[in-house]
LOVO-729144 format. One record per residue (C-alpha): residue number from 1; residue in three letters; y, x, z. Coordinates in nm, 2 decimals, padded with zeros to 4 digits. Each point is the difference from the previous one (the first is absolute). Example, Ala and Ser with C-alpha at 12.3 -4.5 7.8 and 13.67 -1.06 7.14 Angstrom:
n 1	res ala	y -00.45	x 01.23	z 00.78 $
n 2	res ser	y 00.34	x 00.14	z -00.07 $
This chain:
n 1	res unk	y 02.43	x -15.22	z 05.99 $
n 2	res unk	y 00.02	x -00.32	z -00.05 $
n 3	res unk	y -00.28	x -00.28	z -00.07 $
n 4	res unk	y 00.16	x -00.09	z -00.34 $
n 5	res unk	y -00.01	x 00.38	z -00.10 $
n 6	res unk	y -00.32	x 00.05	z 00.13 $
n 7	res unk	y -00.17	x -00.23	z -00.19 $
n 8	res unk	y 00.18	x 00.13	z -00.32 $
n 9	res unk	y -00.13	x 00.34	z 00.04 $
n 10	res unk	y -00.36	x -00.21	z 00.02 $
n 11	res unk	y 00.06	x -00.17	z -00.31 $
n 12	res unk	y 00.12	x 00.31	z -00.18 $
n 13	res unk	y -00.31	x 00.26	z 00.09 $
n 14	res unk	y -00.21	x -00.31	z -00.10 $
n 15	res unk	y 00.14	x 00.01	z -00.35 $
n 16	res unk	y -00.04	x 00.36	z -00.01 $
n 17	res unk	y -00.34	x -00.01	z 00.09 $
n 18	res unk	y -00.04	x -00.25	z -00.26 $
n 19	res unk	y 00.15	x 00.15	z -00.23 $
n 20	res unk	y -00.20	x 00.37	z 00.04 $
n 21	res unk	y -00.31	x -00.22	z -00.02 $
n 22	res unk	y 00.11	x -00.14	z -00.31 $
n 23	res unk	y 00.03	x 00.37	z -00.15 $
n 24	res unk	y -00.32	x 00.13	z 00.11 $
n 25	res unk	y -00.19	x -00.28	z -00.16 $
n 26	res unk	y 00.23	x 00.05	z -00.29 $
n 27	res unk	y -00.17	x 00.38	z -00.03 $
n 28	res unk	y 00.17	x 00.25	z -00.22 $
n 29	res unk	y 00.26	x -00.08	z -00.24 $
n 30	res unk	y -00.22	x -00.03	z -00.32 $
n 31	res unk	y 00.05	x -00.22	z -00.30 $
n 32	res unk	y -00.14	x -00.34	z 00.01 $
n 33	res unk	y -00.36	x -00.09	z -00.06 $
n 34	res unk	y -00.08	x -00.04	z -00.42 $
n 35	res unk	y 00.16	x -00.27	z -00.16 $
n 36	res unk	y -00.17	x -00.24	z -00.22 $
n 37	res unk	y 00.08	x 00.16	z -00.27 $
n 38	res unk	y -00.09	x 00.34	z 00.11 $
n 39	res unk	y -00.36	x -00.15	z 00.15 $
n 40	res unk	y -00.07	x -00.12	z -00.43 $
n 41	res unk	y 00.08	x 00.35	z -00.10 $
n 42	res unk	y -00.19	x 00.19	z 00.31 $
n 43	res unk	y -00.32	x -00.26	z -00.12 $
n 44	res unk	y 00.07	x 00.02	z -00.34 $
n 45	res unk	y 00.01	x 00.43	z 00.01 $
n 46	res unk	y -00.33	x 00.02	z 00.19 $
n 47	res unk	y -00.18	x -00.23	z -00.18 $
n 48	res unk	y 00.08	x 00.22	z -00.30 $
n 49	res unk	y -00.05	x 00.35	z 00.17 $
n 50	res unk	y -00.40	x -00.09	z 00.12 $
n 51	res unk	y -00.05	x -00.18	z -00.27 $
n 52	res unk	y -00.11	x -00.35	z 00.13 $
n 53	res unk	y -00.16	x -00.25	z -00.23 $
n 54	res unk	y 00.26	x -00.29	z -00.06 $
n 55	res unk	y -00.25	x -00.24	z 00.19 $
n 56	res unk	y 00.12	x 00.18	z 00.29 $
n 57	res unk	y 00.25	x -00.19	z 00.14 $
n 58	res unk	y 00.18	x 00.24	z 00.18 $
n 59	res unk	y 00.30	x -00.03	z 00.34 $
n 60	res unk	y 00.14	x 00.16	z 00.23 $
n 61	res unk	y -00.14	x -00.15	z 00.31 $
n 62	res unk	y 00.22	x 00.20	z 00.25 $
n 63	res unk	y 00.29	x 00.27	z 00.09 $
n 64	res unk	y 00.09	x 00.14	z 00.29 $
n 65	res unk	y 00.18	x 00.31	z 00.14 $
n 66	res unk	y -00.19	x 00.33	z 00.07 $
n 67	res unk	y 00.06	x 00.11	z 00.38 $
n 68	res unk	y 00.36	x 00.06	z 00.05 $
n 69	res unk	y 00.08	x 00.13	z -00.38 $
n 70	res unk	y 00.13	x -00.23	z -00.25 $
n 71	res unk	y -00.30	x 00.07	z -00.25 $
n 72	res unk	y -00.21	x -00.35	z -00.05 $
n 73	res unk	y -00.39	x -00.07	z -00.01 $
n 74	res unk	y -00.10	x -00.23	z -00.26 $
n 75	res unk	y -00.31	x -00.17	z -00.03 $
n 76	res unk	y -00.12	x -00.11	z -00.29 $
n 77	res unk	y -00.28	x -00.28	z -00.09 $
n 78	res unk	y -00.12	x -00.11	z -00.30 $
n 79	res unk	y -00.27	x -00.26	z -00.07 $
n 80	res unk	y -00.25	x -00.13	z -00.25 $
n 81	res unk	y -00.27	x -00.25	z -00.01 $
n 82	res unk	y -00.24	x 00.29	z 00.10 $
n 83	res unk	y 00.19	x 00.25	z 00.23 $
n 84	res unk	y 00.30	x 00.10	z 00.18 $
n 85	res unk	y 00.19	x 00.31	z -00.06 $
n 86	res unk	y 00.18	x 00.10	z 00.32 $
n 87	res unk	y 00.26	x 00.34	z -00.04 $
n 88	res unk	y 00.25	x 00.15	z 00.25 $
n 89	res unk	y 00.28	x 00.20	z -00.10 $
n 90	res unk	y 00.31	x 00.16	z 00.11 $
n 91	res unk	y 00.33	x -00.05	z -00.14 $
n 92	res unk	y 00.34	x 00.24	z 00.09 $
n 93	res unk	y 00.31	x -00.22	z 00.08 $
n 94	res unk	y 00.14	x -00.04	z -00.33 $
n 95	res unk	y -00.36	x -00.10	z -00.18 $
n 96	res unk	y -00.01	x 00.24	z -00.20 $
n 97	res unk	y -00.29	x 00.20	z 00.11 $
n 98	res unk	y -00.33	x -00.13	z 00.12 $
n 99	res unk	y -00.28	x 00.23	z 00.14 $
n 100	res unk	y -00.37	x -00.04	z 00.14 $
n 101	res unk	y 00.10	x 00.21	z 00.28 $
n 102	res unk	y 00.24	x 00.09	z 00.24 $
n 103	res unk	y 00.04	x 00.39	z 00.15 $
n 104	res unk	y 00.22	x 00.00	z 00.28 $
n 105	res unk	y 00.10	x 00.35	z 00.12 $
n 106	res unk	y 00.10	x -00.11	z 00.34 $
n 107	res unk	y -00.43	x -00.06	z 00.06 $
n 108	res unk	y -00.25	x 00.24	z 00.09 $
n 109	res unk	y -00.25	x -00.01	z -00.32 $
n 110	res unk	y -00.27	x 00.05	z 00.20 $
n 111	res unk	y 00.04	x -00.28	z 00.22 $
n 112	res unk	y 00.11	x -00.25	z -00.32 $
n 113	res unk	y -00.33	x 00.14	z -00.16 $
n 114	res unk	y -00.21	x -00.13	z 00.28 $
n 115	res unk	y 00.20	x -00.31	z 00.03 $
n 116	res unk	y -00.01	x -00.06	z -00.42 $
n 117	res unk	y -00.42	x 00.03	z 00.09 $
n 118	res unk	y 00.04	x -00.22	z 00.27 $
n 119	res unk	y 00.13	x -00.25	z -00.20 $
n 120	res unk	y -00.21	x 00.06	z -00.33 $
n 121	res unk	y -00.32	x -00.08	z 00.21 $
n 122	res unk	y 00.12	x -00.28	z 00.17 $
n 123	res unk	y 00.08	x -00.17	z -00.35 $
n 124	res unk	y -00.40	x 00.09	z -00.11 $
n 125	res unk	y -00.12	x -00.13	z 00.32 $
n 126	res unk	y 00.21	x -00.34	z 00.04 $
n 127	res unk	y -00.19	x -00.35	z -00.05 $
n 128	res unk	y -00.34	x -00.06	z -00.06 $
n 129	res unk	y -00.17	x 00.34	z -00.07 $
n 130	res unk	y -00.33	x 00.03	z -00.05 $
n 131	res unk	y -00.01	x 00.27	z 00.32 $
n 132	res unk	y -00.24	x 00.18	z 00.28 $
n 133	res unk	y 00.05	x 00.22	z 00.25 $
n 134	res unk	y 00.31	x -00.08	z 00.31 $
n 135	res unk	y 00.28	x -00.14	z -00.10 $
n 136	res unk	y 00.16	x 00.29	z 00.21 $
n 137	res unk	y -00.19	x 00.29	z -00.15 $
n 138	res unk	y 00.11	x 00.35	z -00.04 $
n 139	res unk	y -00.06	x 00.01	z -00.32 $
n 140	res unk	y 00.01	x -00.26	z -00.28 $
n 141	res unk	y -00.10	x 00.06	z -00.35 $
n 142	res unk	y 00.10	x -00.24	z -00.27 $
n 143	res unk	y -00.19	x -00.03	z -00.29 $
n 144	res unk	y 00.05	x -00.21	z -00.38 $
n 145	res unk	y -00.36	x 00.02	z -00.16 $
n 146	res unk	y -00.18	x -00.15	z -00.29 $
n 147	res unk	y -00.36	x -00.12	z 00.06 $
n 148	res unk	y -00.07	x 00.10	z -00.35 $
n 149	res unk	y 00.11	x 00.38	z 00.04 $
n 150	res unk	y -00.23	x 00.25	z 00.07 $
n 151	res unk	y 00.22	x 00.22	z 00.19 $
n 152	res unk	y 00.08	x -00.30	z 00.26 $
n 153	res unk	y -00.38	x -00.07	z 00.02 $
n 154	res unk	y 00.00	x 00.42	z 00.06 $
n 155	res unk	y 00.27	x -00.05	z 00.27 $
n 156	res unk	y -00.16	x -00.35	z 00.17 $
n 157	res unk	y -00.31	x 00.20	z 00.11 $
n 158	res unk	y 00.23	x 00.30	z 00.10 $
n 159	res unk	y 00.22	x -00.26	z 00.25 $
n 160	res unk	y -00.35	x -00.12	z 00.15 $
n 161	res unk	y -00.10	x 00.30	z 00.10 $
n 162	res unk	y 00.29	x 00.12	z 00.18 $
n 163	res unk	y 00.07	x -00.34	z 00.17 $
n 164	res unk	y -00.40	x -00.03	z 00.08 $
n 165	res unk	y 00.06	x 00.37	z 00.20 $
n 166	res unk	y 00.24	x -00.09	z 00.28 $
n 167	res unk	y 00.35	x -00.07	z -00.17 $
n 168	res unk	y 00.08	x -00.27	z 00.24 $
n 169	res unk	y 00.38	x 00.06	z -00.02 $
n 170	res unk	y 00.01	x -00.02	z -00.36 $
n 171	res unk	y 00.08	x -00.31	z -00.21 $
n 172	res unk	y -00.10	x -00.08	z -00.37 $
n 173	res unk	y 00.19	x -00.26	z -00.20 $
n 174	res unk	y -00.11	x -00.10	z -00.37 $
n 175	res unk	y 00.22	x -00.13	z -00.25 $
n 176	res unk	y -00.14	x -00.10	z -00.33 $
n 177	res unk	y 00.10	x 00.14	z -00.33 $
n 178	res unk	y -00.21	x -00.08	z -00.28 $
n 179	res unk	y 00.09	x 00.19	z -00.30 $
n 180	res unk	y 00.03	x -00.14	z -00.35 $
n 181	res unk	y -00.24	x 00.23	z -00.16 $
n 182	res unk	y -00.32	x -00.15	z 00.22 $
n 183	res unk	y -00.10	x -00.33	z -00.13 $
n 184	res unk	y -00.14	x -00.13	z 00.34 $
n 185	res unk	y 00.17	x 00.14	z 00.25 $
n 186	res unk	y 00.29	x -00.29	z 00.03 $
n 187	res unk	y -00.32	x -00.24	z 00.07 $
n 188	res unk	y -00.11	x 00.28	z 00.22 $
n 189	res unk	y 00.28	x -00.03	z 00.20 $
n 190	res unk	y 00.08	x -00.39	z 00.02 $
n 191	res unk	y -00.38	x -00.01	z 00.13 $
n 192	res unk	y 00.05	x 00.26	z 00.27 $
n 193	res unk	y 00.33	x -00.22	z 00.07 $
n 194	res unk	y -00.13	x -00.29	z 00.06 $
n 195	res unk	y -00.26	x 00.20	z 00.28 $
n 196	res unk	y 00.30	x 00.08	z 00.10 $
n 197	res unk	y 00.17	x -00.27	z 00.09 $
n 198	res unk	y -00.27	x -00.11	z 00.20 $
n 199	res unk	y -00.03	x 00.30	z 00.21 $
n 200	res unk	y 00.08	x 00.39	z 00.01 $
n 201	res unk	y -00.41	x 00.01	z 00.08 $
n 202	res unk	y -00.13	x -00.17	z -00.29 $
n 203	res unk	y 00.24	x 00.20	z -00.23 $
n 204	res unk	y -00.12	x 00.33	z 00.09 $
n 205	res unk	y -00.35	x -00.07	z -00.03 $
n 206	res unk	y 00.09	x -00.16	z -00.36 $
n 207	res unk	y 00.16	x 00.33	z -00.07 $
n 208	res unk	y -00.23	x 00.23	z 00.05 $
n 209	res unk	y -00.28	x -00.18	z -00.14 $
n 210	res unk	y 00.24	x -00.02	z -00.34 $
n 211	res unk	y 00.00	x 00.36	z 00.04 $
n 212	res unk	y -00.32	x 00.05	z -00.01 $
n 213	res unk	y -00.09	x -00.22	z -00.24 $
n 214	res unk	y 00.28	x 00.10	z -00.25 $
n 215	res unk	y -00.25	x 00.17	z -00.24 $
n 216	res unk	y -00.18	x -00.33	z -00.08 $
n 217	res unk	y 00.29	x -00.23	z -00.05 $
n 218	res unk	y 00.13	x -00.05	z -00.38 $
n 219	res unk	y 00.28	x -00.21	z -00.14 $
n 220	res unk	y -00.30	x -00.25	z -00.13 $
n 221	res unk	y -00.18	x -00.02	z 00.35 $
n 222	res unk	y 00.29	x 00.04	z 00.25 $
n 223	res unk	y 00.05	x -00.35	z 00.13 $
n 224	res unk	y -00.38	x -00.05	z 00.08 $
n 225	res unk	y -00.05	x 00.34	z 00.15 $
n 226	res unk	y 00.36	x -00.06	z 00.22 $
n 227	res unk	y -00.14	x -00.33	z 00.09 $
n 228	res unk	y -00.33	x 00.15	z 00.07 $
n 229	res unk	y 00.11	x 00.28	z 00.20 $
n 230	res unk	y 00.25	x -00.25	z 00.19 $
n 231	res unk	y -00.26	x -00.23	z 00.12 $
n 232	res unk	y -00.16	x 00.28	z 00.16 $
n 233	res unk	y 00.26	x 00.11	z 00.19 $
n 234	res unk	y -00.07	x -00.08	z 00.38 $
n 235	res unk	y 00.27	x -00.18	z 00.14 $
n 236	res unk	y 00.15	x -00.19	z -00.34 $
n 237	res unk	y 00.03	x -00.38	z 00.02 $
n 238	res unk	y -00.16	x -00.05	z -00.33 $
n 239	res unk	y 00.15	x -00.36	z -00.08 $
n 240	res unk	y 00.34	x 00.14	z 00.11 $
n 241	res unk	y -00.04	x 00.34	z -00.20 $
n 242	res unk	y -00.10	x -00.26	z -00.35 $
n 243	res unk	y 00.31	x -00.22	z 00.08 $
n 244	res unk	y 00.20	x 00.27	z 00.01 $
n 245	res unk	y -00.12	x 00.12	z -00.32 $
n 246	res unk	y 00.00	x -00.30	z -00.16 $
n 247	res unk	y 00.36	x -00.11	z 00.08 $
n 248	res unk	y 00.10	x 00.36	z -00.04 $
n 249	res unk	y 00.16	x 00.01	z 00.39 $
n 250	res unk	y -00.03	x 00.41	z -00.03 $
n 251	res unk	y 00.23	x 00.05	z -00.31 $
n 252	res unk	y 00.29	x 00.02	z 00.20 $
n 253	res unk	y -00.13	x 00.24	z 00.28 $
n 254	res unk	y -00.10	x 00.27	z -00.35 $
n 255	res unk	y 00.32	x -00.04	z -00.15 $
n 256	res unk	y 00.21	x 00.07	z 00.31 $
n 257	res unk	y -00.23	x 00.32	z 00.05 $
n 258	res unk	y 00.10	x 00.08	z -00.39 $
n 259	res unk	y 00.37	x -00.08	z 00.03 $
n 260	res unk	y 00.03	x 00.25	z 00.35 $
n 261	res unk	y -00.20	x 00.26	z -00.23 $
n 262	res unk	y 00.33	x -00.05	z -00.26 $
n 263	res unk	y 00.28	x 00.03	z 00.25 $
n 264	res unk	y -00.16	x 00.31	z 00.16 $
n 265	res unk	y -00.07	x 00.12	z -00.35 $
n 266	res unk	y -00.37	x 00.02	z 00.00 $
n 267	res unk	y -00.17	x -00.04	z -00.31 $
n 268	res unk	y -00.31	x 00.21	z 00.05 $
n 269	res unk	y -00.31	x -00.03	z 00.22 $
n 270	res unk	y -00.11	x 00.09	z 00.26 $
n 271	res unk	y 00.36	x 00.06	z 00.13 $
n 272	res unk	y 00.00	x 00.10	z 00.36 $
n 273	res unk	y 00.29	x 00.00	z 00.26 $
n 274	res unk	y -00.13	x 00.17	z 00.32 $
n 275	res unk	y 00.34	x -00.08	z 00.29 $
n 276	res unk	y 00.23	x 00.02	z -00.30 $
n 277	res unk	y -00.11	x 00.30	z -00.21 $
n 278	res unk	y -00.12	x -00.06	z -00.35 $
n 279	res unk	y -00.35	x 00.11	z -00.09 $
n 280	res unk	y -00.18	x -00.10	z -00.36 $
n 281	res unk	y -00.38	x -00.02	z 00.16 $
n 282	res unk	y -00.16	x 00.33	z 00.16 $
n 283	res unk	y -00.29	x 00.20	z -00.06 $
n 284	res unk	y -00.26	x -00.06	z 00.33 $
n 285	res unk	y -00.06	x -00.11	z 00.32 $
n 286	res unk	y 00.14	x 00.35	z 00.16 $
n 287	res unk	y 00.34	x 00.00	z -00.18 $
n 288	res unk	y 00.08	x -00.41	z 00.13 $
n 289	res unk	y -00.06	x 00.10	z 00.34 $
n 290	res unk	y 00.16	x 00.35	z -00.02 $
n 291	res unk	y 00.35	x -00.26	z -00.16 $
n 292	res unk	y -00.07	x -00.25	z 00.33 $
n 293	res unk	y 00.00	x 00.29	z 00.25 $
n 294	res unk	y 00.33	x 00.12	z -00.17 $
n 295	res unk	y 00.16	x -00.34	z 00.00 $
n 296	res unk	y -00.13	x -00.04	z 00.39 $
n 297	res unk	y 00.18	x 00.32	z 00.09 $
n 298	res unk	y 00.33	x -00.10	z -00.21 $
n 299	res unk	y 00.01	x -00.33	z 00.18 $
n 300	res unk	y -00.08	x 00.12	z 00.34 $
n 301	res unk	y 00.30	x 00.20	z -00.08 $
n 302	res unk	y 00.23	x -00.28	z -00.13 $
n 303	res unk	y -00.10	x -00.22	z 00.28 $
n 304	res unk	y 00.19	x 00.24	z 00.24 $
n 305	res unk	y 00.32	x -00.01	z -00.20 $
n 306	res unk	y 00.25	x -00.26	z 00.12 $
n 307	res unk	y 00.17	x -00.21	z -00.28 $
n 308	res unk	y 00.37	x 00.11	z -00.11 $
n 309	res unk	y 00.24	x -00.30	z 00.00 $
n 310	res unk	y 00.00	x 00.02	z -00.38 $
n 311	res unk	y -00.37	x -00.08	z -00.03 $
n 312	res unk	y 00.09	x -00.38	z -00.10 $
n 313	res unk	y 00.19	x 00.14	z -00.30 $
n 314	res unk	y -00.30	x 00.23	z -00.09 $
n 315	res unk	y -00.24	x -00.27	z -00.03 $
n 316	res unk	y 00.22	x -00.22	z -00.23 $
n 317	res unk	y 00.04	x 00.32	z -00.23 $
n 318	res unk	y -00.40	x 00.08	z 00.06 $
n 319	res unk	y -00.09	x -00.38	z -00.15 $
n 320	res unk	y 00.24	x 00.02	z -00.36 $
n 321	res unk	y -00.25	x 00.18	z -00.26 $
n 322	res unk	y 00.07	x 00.34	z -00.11 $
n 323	res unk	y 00.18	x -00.04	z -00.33 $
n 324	res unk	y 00.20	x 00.26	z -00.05 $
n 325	res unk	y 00.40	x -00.04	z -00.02 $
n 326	res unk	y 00.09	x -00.24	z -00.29 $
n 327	res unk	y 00.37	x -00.03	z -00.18 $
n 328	res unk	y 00.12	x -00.35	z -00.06 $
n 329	res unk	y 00.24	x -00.04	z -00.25 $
């Protein structure tokens, strides 16, 4: 062979390298992404179907290709001067059809139902979470709670007892969720908040002493009581904790914890997710720790189950919300 072929063979596998390259990042042949046109009417249509006040100023913020199929994830975000509004859906190829969730057939259910709790709970747990217990425990439970609501005061002295017994590989987190219907519980909250942000310490001792003081606080006395019982707390940098207040630093931190509460649809308190499962509150001490040795077993178990190359595509399917299949028009 000579060197002049030779080299042309070279050149030509290079090409067709280069050009089999070029189809795999290419993917399947589906239609192109939404056109501008398309992206008005896909924002225009869910804007409508949820509903959204017009001071909502609603996009969508991205698309992209599920796995290897030619369906699309969209997410959604709209903003006001108060709060964002964050959605991800699923559209088929043509646009046509947008759903909350994806089933694929091809995946064991079992495994996508471990990895769709997987996913809800790392969503409840990421940022700055008012949390004790490992990072790494067992078992985390996840709870949205009003300090106003006597079922979460009920539930608060429940939690201490079974973490003050020897649950070292279990993990609480607190979000907050004051409802409408309590007068102080928002003030409630934006106090504990500002503990908070100074340290996971000085919040739980705020929290508990809330708790039990919950049957002496009114709408008229709330702020000097919360200030009272928050300059008691051992651990809290009073002038910090009163700039905080004053400047209202903590707002934010209560209305991200109200805004995850809306995307995971919770609207009711206490609402409890122990590694994933829904619970609304429980009844003792003996039925939390009966739902913590269950979950210990269940992820004993799922920690000896090795990942299927499809859990990527689960977890993108586990983080759009529920929905139900909508018909776009």
């Amino acid at each position: 062979m000579t060197q002049r072929r030779r080299i042309g063979l070279l050149q030509l596998a290079g090409l067709c390298f280069l050009w089999n390259m070029g189809l795999a990042a290419r993917g399947p042949d589906c239609p192109p992404p939404p056109s501008a046109g398309q992206r008005r009417a896909l924002e225009d249509y869910v804007q409508k179907r949820y509903k959204l006040p017009k001071t909502i100023v609603l996009t969508l913020q991205k698309d992209s290709l599920v796995g290897d199929t030619c369906y699309r994830e969209l997410n959604f975000q709209g903003v006001s001067h108060v709060r964002t509004w964050d959605l991800t859906l699923y559209a088929s190829p043509d646009f046509r059809f947008l759903s909350g969730e994806l089933f694929d057939t091809q995946r064991d259910p079992v495994e996508e139902e471990r990895l769709n709790s997987e996913a809800l709970m790392a969503g409840l747990t990421r940022g700055g979470t008012a949390a004790r217990g490992p990072a790494k425990a067992a078992v985390t439970i996840v709870e949205f709670s009003d300090f106003q609501c006597p079922y979460c005061r009920k539930f608060a002295g429940i939690l201490n007892e079974v973490l003050s017994s020897g649950s070292d590989d279990v993990r609480a987190v607190f979000h907050h969720l004051p409802l409408a219907m309590h007068p102080w519980a928002r003030q409630a909250a934006e106090t504990a908040a500002c503990a908070q942000l100074q340290s996971g310490a000085a919040f739980w001792a705020l929290h508990d002493q809330i708790f039990q003081n919950q049957g002496a606080i009114t709408a008229e006395n709330a702020k000097e009581k919360l200030d009272e019982l928050a300059k008691g707390t051992k651990g809290l940098d009073a002038t910090a904790f009163q700039q905080c207040m004053d400047n209202g630093m903590s707002v934010g931190l209560v209305l991200k914890d109200m805004n995850l509460a809306e995307v995971n649809h919770v609207n009711g308190t206490p609402t409890l997710f122990i590694n994933g499962h829904r619970l609304e509150g429980v009844e003792n001490a003996a039925k939390l720790r009966e739902l913590i040795a269950e979950s210990r077993k269940e992820s004993a178990s799922n920690a000896s189950v090795p990942e299927s190359d499809s859990a990527q595509t689960a977890r993108k399917a586990a983080s759009g919300a529920a929905l139900g299949v909508t018909h776009l028009e």
